[in-house]
C-alpha positions as CSV (number, residue, x, y, z in Angstrom):
1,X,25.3,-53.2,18.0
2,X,28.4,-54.9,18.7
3,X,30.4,-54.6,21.8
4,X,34.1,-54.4,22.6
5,X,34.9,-57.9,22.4
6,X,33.7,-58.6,19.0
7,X,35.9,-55.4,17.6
8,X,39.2,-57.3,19.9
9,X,38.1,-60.7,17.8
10,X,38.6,-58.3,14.6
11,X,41.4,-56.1,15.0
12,X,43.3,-58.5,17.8
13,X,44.2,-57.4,21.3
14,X,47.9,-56.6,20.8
15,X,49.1,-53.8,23.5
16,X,51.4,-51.7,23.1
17,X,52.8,-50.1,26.6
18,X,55.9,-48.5,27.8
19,X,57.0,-48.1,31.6
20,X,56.4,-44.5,33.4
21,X,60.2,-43.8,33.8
22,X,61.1,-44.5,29.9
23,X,61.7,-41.3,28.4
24,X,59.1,-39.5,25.8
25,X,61.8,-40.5,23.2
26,X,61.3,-43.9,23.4
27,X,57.7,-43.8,23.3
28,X,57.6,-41.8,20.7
29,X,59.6,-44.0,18.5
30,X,57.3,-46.6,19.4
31,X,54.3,-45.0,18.1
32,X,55.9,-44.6,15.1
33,X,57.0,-48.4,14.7
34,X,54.0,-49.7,15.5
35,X,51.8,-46.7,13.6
36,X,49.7,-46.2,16.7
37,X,48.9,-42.9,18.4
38,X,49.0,-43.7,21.8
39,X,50.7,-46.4,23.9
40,X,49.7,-47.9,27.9
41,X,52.0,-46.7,30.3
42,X,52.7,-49.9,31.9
43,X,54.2,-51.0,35.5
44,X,54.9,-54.6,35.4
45,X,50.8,-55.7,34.6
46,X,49.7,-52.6,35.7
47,X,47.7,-50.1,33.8
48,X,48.9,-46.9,35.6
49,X,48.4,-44.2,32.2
50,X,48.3,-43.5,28.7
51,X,50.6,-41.4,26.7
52,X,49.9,-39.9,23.2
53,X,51.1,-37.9,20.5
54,X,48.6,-35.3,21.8
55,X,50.4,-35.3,25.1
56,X,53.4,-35.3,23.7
57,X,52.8,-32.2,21.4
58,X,51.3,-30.0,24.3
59,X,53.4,-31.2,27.4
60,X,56.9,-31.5,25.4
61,X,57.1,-29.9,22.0
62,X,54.9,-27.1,23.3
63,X,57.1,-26.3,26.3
64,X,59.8,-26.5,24.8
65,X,60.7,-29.4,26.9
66,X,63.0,-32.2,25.6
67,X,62.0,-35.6,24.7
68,X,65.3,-37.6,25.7
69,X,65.2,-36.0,29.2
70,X,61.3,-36.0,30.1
71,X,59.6,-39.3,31.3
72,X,56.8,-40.9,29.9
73,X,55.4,-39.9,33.8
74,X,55.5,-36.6,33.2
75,X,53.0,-36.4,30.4
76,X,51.0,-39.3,30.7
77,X,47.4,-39.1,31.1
78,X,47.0,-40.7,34.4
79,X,44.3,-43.2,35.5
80,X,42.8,-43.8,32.2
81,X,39.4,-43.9,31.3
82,X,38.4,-48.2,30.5
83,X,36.1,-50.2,29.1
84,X,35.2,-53.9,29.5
85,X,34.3,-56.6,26.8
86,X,30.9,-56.5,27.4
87,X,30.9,-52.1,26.5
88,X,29.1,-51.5,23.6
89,X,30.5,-50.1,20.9
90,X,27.6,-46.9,21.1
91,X,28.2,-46.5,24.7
92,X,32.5,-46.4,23.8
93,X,31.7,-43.8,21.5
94,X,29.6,-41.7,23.7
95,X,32.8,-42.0,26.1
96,X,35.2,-41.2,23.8
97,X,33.3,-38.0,22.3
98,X,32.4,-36.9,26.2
99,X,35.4,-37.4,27.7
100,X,37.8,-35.7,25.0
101,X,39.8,-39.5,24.7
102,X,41.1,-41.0,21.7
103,X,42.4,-44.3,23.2
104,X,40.4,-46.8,25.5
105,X,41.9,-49.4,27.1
106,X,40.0,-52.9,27.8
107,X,40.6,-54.6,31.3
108,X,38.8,-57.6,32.4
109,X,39.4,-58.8,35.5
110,X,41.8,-56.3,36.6
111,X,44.2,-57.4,33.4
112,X,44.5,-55.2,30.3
113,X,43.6,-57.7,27.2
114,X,43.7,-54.7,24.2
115,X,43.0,-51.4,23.3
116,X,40.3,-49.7,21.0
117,X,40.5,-46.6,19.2
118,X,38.2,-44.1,18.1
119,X,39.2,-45.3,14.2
120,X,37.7,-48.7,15.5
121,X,35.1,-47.7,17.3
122,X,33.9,-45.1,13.6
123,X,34.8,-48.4,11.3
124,X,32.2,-50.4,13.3
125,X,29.5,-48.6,13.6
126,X,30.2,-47.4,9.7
127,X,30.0,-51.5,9.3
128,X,27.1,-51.9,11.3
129,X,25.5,-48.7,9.2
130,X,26.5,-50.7,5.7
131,X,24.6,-54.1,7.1
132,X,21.5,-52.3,8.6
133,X,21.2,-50.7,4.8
134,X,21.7,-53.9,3.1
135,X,18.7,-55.6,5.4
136,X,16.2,-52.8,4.6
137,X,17.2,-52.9,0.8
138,X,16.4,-56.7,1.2
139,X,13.5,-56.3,2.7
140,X,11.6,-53.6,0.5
141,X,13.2,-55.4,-2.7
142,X,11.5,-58.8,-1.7
């Protein structure tokens, strides 16, 4: 199976991020620029969160809270779950189910170099699935 660099060669390792005391607004119209669910919360080269639409429906819409005056600290999932190049795309999965996360960072070397999604991590394995299939139908066929 692949691992997490190999998915970053595919999709690229752009990051999207925001800083802590931006408010929810802002992040929020960022998602929706870039057509990502979640964004790194960011200070300076530091991963310090990630915030999502999921936060932002329970920790703002949900209490009635308002999304010009709330920071991007308020709701952030703090000290987020990573992965490294070398994860496997299986055991990013197993994290992702386990842990209740949609998003997963990738750090190497202490520096964040991309992010992987559950939609990535389903499309590989779904490509993996297709490739395994076409072997075997190669094999009993010849």
């Amino acid at each position: 199976m692949h691992q997490v660099r190999h998915l970053l060669e595919s999709k690229g390792s752009t990051i999207f991020a925001i800083a802590p005391e931006a408010p929810v607004l802002e992040a929020i119209t960022q998602m929706a620029k870039h057509r990502v669910g979640a964004l790194l919360v960011m200070r300076g080269e530091k991963l310090v969160g990630v915030v999502s639409e999921r936060d932002y429906a329970r920790k703002v819409i949900l209490q009635g809270r308002s999304s010009a005056q709330t920071s991007v600290a308020d709701i952030m999932s703090p000290e987020p779950l990573t992965v490294s190049p070398a994860t496997d795309v299986f055991d990013c999965m197993r994290l992702c189910t386990d842990s209740r996360v949609r998003h997963l960072p990738v750090v190497q070397d202490g520096a964040v170099i991309g992010v992987i999604s559950i939609g990535d991590l389903v499309k590989a394995v779904i490509d993996a699935q297709a490739e395994q299939i076409e072997h075997l139908q190669r094999y009993i066929t010849s």
